[in-house]
Short mmCIF file of the C-alpha atoms (twelve columns), coordinates in Angstrom:
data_MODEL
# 
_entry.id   MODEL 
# 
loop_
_atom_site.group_PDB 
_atom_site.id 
_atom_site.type_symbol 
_atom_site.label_atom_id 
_atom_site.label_alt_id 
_atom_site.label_comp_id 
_atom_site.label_asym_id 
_atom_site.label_seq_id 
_atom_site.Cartn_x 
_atom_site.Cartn_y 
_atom_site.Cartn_z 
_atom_site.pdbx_PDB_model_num 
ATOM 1   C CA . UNK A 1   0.000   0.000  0.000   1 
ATOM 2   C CA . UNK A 2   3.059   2.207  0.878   1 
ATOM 3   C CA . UNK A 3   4.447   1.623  -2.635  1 
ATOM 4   C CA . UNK A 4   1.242   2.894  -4.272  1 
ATOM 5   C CA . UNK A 5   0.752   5.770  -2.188  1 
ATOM 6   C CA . UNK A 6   4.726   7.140  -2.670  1 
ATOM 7   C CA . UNK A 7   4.600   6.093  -6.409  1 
ATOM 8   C CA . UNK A 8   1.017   8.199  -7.143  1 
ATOM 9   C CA . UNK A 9   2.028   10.895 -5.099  1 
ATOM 10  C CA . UNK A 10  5.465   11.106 -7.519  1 
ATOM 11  C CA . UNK A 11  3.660   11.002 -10.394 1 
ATOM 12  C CA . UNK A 12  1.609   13.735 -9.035  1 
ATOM 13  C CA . UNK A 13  4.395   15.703 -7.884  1 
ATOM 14  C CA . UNK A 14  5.799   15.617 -11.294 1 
ATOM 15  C CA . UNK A 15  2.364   15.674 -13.029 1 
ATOM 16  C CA . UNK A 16  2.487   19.574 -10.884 1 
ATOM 17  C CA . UNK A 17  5.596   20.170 -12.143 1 
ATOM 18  C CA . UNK A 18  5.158   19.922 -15.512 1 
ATOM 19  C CA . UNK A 19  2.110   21.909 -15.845 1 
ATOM 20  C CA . UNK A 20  3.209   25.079 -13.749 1 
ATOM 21  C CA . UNK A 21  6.753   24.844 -15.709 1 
ATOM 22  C CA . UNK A 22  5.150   25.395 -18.884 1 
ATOM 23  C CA . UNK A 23  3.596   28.432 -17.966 1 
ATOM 24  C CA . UNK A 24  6.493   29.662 -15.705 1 
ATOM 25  C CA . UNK A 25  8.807   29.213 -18.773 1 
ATOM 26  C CA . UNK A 26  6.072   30.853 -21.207 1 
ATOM 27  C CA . UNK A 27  5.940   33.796 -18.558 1 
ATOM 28  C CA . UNK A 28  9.883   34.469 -17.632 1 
ATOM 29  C CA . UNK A 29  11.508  32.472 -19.694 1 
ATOM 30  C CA . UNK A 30  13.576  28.907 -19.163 1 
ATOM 31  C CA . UNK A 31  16.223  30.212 -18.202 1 
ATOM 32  C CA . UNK A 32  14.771  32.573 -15.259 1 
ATOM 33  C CA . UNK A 33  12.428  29.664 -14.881 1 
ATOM 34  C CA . UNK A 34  15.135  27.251 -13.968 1 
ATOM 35  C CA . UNK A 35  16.966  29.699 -11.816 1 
ATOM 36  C CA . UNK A 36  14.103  30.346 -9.657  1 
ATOM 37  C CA . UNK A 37  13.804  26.742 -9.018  1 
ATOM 38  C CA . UNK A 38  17.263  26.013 -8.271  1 
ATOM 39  C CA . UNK A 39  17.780  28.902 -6.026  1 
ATOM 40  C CA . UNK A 40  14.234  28.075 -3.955  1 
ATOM 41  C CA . UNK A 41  15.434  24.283 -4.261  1 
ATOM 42  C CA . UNK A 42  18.641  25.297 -2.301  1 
ATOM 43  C CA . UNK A 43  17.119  26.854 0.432   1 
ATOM 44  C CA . UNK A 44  14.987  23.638 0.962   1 
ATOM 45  C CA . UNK A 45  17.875  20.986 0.410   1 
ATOM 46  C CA . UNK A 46  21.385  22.308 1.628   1 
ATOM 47  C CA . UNK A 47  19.296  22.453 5.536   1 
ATOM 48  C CA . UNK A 48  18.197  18.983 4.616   1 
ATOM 49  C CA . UNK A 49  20.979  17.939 3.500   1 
ATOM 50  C CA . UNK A 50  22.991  18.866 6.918   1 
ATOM 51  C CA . UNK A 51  20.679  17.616 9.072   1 
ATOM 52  C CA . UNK A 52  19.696  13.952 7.249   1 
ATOM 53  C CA . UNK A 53  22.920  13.496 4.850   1 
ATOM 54  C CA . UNK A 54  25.857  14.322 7.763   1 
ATOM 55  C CA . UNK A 55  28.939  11.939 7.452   1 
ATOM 56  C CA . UNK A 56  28.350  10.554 4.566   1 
ATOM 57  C CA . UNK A 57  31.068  9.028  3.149   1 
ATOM 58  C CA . UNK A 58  32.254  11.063 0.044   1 
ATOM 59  C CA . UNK A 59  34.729  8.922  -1.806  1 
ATOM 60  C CA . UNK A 60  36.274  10.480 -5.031  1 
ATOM 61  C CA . UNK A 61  33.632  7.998  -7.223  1 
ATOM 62  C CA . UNK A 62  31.403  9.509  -5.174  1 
ATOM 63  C CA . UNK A 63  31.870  12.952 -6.004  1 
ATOM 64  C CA . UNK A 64  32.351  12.219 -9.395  1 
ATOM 65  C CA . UNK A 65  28.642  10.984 -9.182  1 
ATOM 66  C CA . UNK A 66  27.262  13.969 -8.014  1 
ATOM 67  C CA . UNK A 67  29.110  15.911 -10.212 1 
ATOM 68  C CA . UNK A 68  27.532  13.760 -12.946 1 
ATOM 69  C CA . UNK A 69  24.250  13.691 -11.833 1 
ATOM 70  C CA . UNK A 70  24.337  17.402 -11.159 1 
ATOM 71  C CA . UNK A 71  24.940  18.428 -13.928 1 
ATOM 72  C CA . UNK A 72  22.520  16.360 -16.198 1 
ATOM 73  C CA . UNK A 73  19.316  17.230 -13.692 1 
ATOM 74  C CA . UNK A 74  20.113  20.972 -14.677 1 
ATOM 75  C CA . UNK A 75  20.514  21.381 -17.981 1 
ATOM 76  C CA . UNK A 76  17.613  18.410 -18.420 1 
ATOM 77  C CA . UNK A 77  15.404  20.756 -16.923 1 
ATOM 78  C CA . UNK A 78  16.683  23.372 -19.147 1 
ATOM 79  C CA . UNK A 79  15.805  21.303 -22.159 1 
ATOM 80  C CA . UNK A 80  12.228  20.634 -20.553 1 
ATOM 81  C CA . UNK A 81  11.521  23.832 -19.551 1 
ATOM 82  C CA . UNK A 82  12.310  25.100 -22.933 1 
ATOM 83  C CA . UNK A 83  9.951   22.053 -24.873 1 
ATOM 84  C CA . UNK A 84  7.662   22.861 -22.528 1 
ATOM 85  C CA . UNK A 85  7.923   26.853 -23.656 1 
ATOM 86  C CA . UNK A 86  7.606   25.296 -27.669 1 
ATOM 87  C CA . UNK A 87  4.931   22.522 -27.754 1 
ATOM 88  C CA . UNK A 88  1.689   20.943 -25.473 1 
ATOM 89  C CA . UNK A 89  2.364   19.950 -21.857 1 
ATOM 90  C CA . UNK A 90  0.262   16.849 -23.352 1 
ATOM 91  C CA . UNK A 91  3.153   15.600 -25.627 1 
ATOM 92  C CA . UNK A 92  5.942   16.906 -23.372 1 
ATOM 93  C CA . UNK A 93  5.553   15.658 -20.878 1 
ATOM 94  C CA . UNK A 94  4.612   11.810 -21.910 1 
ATOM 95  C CA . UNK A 95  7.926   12.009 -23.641 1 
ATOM 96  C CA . UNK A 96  9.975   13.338 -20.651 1 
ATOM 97  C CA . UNK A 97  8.731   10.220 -19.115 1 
ATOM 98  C CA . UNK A 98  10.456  8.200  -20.755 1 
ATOM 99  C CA . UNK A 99  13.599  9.370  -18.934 1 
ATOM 100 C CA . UNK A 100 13.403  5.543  -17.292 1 
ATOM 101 C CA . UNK A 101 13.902  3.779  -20.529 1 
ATOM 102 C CA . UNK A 102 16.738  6.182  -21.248 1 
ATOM 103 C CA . UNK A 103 18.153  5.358  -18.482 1 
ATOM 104 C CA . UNK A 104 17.759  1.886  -19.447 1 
ATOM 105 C CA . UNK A 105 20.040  2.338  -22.487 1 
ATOM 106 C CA . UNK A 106 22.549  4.196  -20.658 1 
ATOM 107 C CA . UNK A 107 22.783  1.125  -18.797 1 
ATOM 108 C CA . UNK A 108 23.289  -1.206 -21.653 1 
ATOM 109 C CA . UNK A 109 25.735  0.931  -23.054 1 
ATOM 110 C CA . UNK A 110 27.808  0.505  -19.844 1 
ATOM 111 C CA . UNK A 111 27.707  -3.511 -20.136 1 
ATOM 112 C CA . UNK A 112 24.770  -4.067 -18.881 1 
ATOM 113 C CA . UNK A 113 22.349  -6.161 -20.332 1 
ATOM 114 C CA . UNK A 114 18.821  -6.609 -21.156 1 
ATOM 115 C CA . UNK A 115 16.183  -9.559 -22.033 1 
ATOM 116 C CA . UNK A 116 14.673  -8.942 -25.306 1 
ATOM 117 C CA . UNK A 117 11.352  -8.287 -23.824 1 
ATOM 118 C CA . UNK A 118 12.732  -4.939 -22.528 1 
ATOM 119 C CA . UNK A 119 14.117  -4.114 -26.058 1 
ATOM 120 C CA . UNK A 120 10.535  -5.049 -27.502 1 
ATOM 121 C CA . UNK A 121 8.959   -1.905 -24.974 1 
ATOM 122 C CA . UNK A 122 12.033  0.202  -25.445 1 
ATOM 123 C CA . UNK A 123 11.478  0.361  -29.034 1 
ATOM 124 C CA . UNK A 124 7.637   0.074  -28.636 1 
ATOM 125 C CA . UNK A 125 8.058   3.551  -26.930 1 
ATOM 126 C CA . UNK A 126 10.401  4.912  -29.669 1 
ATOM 127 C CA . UNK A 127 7.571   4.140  -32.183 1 
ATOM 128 C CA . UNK A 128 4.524   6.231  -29.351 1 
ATOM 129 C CA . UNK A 129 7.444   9.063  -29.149 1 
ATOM 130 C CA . UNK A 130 7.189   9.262  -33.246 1 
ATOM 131 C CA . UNK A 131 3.353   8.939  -32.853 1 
ATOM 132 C CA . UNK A 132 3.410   11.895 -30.547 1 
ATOM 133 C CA . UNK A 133 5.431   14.168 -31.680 1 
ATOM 134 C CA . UNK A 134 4.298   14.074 -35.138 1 
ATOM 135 C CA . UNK A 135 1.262   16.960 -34.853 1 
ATOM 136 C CA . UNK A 136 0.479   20.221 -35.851 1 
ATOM 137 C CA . UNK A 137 0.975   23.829 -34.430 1 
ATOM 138 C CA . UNK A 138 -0.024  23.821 -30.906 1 
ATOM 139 C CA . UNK A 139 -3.018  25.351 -29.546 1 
ATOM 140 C CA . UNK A 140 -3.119  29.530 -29.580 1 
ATOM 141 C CA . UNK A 141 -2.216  31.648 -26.720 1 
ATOM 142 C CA . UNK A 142 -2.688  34.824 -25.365 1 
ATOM 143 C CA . UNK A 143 0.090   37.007 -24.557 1 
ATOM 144 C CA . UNK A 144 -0.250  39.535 -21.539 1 
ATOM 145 C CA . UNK A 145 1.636   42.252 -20.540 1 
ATOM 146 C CA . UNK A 146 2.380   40.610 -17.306 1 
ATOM 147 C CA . UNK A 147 3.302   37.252 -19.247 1 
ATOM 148 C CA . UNK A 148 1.918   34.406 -21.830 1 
ATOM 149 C CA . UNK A 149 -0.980  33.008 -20.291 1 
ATOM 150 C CA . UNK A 150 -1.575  29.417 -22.030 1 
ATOM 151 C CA . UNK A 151 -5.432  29.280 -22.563 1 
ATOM 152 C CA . UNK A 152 -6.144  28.608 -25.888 1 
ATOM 153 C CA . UNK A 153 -9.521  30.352 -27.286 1 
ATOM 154 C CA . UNK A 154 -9.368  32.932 -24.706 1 
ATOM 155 C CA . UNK A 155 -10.095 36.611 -26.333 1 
ATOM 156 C CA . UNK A 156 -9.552  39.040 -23.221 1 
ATOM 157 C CA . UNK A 157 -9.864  42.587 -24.850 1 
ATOM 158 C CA . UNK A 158 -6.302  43.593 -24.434 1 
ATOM 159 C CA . UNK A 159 -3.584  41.113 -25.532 1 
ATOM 160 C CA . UNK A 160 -1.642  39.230 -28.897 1 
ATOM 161 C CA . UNK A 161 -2.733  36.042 -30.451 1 
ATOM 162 C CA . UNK A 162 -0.022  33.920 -31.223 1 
ATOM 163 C CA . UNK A 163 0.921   30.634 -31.841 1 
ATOM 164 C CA . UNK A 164 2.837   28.195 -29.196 1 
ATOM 165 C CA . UNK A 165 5.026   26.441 -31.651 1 
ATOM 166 C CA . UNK A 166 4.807   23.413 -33.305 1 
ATOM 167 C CA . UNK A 167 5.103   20.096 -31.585 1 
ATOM 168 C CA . UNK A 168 8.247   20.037 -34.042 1 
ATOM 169 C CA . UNK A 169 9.670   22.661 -33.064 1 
ATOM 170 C CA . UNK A 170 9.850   21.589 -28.928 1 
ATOM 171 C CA . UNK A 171 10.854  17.360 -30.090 1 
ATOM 172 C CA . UNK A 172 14.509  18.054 -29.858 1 
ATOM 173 C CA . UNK A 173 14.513  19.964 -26.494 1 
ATOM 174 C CA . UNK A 174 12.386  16.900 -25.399 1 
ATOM 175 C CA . UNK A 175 14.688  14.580 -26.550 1 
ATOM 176 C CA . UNK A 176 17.832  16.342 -25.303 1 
ATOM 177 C CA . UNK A 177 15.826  16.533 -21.570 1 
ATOM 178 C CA . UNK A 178 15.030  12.698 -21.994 1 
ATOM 179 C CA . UNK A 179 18.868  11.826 -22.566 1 
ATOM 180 C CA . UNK A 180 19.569  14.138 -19.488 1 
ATOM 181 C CA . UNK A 181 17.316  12.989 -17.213 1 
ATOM 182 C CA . UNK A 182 18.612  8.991  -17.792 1 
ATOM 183 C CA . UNK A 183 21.885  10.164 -17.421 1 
ATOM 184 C CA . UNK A 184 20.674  11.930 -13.967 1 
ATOM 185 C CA . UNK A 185 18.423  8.555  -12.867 1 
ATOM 186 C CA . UNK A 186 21.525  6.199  -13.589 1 
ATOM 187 C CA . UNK A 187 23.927  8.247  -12.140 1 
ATOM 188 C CA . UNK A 188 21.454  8.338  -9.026  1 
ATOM 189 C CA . UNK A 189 21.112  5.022  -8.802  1 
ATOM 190 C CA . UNK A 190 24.643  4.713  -8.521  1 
ATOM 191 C CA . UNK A 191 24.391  7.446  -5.610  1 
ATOM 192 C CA . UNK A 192 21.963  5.721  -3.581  1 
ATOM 193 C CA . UNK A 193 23.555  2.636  -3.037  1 
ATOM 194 C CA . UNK A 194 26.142  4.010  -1.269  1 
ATOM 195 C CA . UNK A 195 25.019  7.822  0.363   1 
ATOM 196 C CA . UNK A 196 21.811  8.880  1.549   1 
ATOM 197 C CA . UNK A 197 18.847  9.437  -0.536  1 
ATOM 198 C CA . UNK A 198 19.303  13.785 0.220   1 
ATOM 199 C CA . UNK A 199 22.625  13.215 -1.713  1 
ATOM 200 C CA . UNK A 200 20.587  12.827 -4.820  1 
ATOM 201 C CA . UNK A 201 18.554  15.991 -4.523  1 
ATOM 202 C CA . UNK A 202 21.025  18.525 -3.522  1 
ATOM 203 C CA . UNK A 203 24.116  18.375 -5.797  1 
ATOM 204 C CA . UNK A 204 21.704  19.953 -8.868  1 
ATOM 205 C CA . UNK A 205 19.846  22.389 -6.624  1 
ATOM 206 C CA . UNK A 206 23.488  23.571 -5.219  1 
ATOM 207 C CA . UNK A 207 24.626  24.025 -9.147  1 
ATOM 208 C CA . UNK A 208 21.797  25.340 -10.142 1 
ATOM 209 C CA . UNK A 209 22.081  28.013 -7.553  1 
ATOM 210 C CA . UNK A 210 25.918  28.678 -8.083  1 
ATOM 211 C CA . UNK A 211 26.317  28.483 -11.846 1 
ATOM 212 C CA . UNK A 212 22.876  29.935 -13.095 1 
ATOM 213 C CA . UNK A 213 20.718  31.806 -10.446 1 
ATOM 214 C CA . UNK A 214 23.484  33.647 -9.100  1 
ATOM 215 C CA . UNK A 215 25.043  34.726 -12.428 1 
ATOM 216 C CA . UNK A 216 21.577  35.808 -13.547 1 
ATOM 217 C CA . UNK A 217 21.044  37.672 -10.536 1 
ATOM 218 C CA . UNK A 218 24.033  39.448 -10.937 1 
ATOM 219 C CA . UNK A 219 23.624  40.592 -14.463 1 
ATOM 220 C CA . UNK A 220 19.782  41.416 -13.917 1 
ATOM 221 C CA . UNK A 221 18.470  39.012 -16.279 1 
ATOM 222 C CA . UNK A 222 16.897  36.956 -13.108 1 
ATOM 223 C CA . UNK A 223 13.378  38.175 -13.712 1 
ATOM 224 C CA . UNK A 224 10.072  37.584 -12.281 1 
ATOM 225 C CA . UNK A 225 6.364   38.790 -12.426 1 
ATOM 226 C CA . UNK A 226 3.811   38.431 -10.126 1 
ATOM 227 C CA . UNK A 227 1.597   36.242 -12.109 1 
ATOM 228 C CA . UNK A 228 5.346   33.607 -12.350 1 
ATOM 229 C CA . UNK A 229 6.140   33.659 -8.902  1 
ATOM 230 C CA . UNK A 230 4.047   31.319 -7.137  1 
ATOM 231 C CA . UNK A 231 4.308   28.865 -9.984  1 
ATOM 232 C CA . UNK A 232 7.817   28.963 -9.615  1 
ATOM 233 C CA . UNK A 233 7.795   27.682 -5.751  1 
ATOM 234 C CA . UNK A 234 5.509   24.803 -7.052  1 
ATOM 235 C CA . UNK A 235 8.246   23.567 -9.409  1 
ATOM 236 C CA . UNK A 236 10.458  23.552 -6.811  1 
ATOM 237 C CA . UNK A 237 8.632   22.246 -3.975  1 
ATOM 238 C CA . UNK A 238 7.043   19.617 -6.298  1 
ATOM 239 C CA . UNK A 239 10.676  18.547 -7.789  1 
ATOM 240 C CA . UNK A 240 11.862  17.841 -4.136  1 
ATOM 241 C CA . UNK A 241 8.521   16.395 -2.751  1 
ATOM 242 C CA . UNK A 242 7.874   14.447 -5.802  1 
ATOM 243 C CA . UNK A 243 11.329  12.544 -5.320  1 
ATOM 244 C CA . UNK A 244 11.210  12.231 -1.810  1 
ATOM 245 C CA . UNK A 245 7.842   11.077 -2.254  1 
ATOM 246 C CA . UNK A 246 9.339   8.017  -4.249  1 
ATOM 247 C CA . UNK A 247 11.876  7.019  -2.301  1 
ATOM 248 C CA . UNK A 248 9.339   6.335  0.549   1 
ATOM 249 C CA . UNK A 249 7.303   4.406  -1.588  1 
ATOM 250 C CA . UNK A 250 10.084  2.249  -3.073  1 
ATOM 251 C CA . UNK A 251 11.243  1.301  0.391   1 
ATOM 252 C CA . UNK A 252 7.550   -1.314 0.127   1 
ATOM 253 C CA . UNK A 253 8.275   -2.375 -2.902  1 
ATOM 254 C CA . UNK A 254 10.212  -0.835 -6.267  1 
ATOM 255 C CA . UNK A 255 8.327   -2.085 -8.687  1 
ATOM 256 C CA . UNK A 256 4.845   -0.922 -7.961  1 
ATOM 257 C CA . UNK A 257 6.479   2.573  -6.399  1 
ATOM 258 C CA . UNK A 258 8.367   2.733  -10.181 1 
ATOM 259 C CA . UNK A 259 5.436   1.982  -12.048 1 
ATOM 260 C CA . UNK A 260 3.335   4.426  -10.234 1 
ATOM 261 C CA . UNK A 261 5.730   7.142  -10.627 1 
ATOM 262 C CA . UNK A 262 6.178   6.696  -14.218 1 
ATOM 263 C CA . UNK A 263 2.857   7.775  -15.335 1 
ATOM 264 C CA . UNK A 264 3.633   11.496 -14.364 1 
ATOM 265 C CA . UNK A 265 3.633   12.410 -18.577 1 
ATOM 266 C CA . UNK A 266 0.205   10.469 -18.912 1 
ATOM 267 C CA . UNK A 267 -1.355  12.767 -15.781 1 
ATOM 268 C CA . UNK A 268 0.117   16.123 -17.065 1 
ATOM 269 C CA . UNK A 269 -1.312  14.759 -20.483 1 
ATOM 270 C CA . UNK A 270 -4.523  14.412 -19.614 1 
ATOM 271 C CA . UNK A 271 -4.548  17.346 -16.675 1 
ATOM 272 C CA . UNK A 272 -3.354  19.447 -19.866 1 
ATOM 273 C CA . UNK A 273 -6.428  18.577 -22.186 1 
ATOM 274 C CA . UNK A 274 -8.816  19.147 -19.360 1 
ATOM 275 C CA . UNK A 275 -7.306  22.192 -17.766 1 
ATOM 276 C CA . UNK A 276 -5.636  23.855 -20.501 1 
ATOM 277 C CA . UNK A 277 -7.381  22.863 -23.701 1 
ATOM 278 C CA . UNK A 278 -4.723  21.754 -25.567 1 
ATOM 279 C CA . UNK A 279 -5.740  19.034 -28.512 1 
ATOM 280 C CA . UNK A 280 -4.456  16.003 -29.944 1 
ATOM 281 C CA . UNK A 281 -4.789  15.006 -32.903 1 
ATOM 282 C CA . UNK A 282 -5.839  10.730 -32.717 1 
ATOM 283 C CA . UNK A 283 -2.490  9.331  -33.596 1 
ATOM 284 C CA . UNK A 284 -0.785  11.681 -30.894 1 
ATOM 285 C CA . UNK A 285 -3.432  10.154 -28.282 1 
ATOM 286 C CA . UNK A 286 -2.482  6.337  -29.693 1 
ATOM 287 C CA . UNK A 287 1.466   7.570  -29.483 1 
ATOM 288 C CA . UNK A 288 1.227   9.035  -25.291 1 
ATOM 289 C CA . UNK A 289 -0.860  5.731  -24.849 1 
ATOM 290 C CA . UNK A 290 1.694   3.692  -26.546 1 
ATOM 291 C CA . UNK A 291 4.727   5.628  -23.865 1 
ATOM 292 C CA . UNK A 292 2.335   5.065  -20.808 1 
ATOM 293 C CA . UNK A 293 2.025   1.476  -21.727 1 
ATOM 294 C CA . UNK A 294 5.593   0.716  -22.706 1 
ATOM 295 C CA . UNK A 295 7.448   2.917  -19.515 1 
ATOM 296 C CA . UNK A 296 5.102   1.257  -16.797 1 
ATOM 297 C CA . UNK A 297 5.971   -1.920 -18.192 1 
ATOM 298 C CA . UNK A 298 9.709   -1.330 -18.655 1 
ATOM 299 C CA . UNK A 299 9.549   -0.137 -14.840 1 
ATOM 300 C CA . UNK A 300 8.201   -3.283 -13.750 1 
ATOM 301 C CA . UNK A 301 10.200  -5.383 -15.625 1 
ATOM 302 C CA . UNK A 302 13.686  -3.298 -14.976 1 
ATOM 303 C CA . UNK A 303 12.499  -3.667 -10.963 1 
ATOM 304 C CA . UNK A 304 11.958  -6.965 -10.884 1 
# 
């Protein structure tokens, strides 16, 4: 039951995310977007981190780790915020989940190796990512003077139509995020089998705050509005929450926790479509179905 509960509450957690970081980034930009998050995600984790990650053992592998995975959580978020700024939270994010599978690769590519049913569902969600990605020009917008407000067939009396971008035009920031993120999950991995979970959560936040929000802030270009703000501190909190979330659950049983988590991109799909508008065209809905399918099963099988 624990594995359920910590595994939904991930995939809500990141379901959050996604949504509010397509707006944020549509409102300030990905850049200030991911600067805001990093510098609110350090003044959550480095306490955290002092209080439940203390004498950890921080071998030179170690390090190296956390260097690694570092490094690929931020400029993965970079790429998602900005496919999240081109194309539908619906297609996004479905393909952002398939960070798992990446990571799956990643693995192989280090020795590791896999039963062909797992390359049957790793290239079964290839083929949905094609599916999904192939649409049209994403739903209108409306652009405000406080920020772009994504609510498509909204015609306030002040304010600019124009278009989000094609579907297209946000696939290789997707795809660039997806390859970051596996690095950041196998790199993780690695991480938690020998320091405590915290480890995995601050390195990025600590980067993120060094090498982007404080540059930023320094040359002005850190902005905000007030319509941004409170969107921003739900990226954050729901990064952290969503991954401690997770771990809890996993600690009953991987598998389920994994597969429950997974289904963030199908959530912020569907969220998206109700919430926001946005439409699919049929074989977009077939292609996020097909990368539902194919990561929850990849999860189970990779866990067990």
């Amino acid at each position: 039951m624990l594995a359920i509960v910590g595994g939904l509450a991930a995939a809500l957690c990141w379901a959050t995310s996604s949504m509010a970081s397509a707006r944020a980034s549509r409102m300030v930009g990905s850049w200030a977007t991911l600067g805001w998050v990093m510098l609110i995600g350090t003044i959550v984790t480095v306490p955290l981190t002092l209080v439940f990650g203390s004498g950890a053992n921080l071998t030179p592998d170690a390090i190296t780790l956390l260097v690694i995975s570092g490094a690929a959580n931020i400029v993965g978020l970079l790429f998602a915020y900005s496919a999240f700024r081109r194309g539908q939270v619906a297609v996004v994010a479905p393909i952002l989940s398939t960070e798992g599978a990446m990571a799956a690769v990643i693995a192989v590519v280090f020795g590791e190796q896999i039963g062909i049913a797992a390359a049957l569902v790793l290239t079964a969600v290839a083929a949905g990512v094609v599916l999904a990605s192939s649409g049209g020009a994403g739903e209108p917008a409306v652009v405000e003077p406080g920020g772009l407000v994504a609510i498509p067939d909204a015609t306030p009396p002040t304010g600019v139509r124009a278009r989000l971008g094609s579907t297209g035009s946000a696939l290789p920031f997707a795809l660039a995020g997806v390859v970051c993120f596996g690095i950041n999950l196998y790199a993780s991995a690695r991480i938690g089998a020998t320091l405590p979970l915290v480890w995995s959560v601050m390195p990025a936040r600590l980067g993120g705050f060094l090498f982007v929000a404080i540059p930023m802030l320094l040359t002005g270009r850190l902005r905000m509005t007030r319509a941004a703000a409170p969107l921003v501190v739900v990226i954050a909190l729901a990064e952290i929450t969503g991954t401690a979330a997770y771990a809890f659950g996993a600690r009953d049983g991987i598998a389920i926790a994994a597969v429950m988590s997974s289904q963030f991109g199908a959530i912020a799909a569907i969220a998206s479509v109700a919430l926001f508008g946005e439409r699919l065209e049929r074989h977009q809905v077939a292609g996020i179905g097909i990368i539902a399918a194919g990561v929850a099963t990849l999860a189970a099988h990779q866990a067990t």
